[in-house]
N, C-alpha and C positions, 0 to 999 in steps of 0.2 A: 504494500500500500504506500503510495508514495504521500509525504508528510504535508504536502500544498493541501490534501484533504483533510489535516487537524490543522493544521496552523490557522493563525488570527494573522486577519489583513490589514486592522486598525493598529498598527506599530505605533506607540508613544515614540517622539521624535523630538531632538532639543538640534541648535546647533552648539557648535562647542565654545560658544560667549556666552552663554547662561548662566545666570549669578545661581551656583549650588542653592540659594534656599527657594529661589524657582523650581529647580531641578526635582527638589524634593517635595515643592507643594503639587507639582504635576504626579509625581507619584501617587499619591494621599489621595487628591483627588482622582486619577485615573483607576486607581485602587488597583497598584499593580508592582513588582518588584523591580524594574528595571525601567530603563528609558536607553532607547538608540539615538546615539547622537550622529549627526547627518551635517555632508556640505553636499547640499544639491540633493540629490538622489543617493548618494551612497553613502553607506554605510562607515563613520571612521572609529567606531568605539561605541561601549556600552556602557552605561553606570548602574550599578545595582545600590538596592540598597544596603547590601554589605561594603559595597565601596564606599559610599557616604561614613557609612558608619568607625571603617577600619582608616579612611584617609582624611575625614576630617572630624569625626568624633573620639577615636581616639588617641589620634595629634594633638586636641586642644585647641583644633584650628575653627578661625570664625569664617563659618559658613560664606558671608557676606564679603571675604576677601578673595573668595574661591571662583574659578567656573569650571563648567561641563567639564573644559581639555583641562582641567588641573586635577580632576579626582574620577575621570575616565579612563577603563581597560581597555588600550590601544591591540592589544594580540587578539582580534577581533574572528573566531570561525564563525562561517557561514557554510549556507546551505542552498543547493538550489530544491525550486519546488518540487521536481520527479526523484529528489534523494529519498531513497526507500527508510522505513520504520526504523528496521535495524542499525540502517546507517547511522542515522538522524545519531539515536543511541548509543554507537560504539564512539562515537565523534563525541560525544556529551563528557560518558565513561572516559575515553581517552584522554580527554583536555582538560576533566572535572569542572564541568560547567555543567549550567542549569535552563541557557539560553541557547539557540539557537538564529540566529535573523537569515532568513532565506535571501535569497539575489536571484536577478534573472541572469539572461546571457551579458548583458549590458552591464553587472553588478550593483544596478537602482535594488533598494529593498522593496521586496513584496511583500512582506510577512515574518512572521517568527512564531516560533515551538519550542513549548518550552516542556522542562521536567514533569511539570504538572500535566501539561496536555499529554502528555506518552500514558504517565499512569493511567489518568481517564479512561485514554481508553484503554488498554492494561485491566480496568476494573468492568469495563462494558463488555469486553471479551469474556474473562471472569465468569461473571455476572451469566452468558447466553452461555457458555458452556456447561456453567450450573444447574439450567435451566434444563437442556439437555441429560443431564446427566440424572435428575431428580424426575423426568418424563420414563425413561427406559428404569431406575429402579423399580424392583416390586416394593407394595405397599408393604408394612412390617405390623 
């Protein structure tokens, strides 16, 4: 199954001059763990909220001195939208990340998948083969 079918096409997006306490009210309000920070179309970094947390909460650092490119992960993996389930997943596994942001052939973001969207479905699958499973047991 390729992941352009879970992924979210609504990508929270900053560019990288955004004073962090923007950064992070867009968070709050988007109700979401990360923000793709963007020149143009593409993808240059991610900020999660562990990056807030680890680059300028536990610095000491005032938010209001800060932007996007100062407490943004520039080692950015992506993904295109036909990268299969598994992939999506050993790329996550392999680089210990939680995010993924899809690209096209162009490298503009389309999208992104994340930890949470794999479980979902993970537990939908689950979930119909329980189904199955409890339809062919006999009753007890």
């Amino acid at each position: 199954m390729p992941i352009q079918d879970l992924a979210r096409e609504d990508v929270v997006t900053t560019g990288p001059e955004t004073p962090v306490p923007d950064v992070a009210r867009m968070m709050d309000e988007e109700t979401v763990g990360s923000v793709v920070v963007t020149e143009g179309d593409q993808p240059v970094g991610i900020i999660t909220d562990r990056d807030l947390a680890l680059r300028v909460v536990a610095e000491s650092a005032n938010p209001a001195d800060h932007t996007a490119a100062d407490v943004m992960s520039t080692d950015l993996h992506t993904a295109t939208p036909d990268t299969g389930f598994y992939q999506a997943a050993e790329e996550m596994r392999a680089n210990g990340i939680r995010r993924l942001p899809l690209c096209d052939d162009d490298g503009s973001l389309v999208g992104i998948i994340t930890s949470d969207d794999l479980n979902e479905l993970l537990a939908d699958e689950h979930q119909e083969l329980s189904t199955v499973l409890q339809a062919q047991r006999p009753s007890y």
